[in-house]
C-alpha positions as CSV (number, residue, x, y, z in Angstrom):
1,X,17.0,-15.2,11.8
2,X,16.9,-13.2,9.0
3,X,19.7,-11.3,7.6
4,X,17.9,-9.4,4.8
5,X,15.1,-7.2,4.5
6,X,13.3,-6.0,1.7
7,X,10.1,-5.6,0.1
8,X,10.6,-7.9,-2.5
9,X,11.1,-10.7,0.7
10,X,8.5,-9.7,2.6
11,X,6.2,-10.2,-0.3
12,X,7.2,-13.4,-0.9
13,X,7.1,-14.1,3.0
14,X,3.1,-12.9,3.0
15,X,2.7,-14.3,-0.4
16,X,3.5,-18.0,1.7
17,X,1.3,-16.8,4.9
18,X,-1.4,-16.4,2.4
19,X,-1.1,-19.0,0.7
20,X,-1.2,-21.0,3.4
21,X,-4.3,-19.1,5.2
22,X,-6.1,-20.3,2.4
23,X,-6.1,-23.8,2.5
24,X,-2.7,-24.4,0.9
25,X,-0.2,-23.7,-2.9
26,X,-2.6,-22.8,-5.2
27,X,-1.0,-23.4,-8.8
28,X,-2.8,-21.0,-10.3
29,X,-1.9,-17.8,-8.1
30,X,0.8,-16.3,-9.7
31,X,1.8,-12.7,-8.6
32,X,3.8,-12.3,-11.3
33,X,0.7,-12.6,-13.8
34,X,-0.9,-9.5,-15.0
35,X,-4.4,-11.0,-14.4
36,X,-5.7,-11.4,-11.0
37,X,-6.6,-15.2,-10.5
38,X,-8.6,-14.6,-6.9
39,X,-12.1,-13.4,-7.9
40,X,-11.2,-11.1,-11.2
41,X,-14.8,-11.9,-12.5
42,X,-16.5,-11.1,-9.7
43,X,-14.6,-7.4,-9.0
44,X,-17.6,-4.4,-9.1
45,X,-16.2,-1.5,-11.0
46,X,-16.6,1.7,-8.7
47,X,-15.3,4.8,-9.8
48,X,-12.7,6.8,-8.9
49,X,-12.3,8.8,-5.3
50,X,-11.2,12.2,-5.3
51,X,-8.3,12.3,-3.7
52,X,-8.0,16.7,-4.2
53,X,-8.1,18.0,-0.2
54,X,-11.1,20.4,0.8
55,X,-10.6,24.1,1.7
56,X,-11.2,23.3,4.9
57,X,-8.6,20.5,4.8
58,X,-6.2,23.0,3.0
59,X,-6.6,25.4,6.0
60,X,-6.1,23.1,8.9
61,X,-3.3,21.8,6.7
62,X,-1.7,25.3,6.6
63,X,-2.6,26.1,10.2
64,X,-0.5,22.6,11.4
65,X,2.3,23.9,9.2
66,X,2.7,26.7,11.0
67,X,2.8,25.2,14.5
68,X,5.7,22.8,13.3
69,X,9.3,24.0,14.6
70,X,12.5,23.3,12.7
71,X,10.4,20.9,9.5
72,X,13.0,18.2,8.4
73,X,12.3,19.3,4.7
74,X,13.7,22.8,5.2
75,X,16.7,21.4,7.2
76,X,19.6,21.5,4.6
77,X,21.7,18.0,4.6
């Protein structure tokens, strides 16, 4: 049972699953290491997505807005 939850667990908890997914420790994974070990020569460089919304995403955006009743970041604490 744990007793204690936190990112910094559950990383290390899926760092083990993985670890383990893959055939066993490897001792040169290290997340802790600025380089990534698991296939860093063999990444493609892509470029950036946008990430700005459309107009028509902006609109639909507003329009849902409007349809929401008491929004939890007007609602004072």
């Amino acid at each position: 049972m744990r007793v204690e939850h936190g990112a910094e667990v559950d990383c290390g908890l899926l760092a083990s699953v993985y670890l383990e997914l893959l055939g066993g420790r490897q001792p040169g994974l290290d997340f802790a290491s600025p380089v990534d070990v698991v296939g860093a020569a063999e990444r493609i460089s892509r470029p950036a997505r946008p990430h700005a919304p459309s107009a028509e995403e902006l609109i639909a955006h507003q329009a849902m807005l409007q349809i929401i009743s008491e929004p939890i970041w007007l609602i004072e604490a």
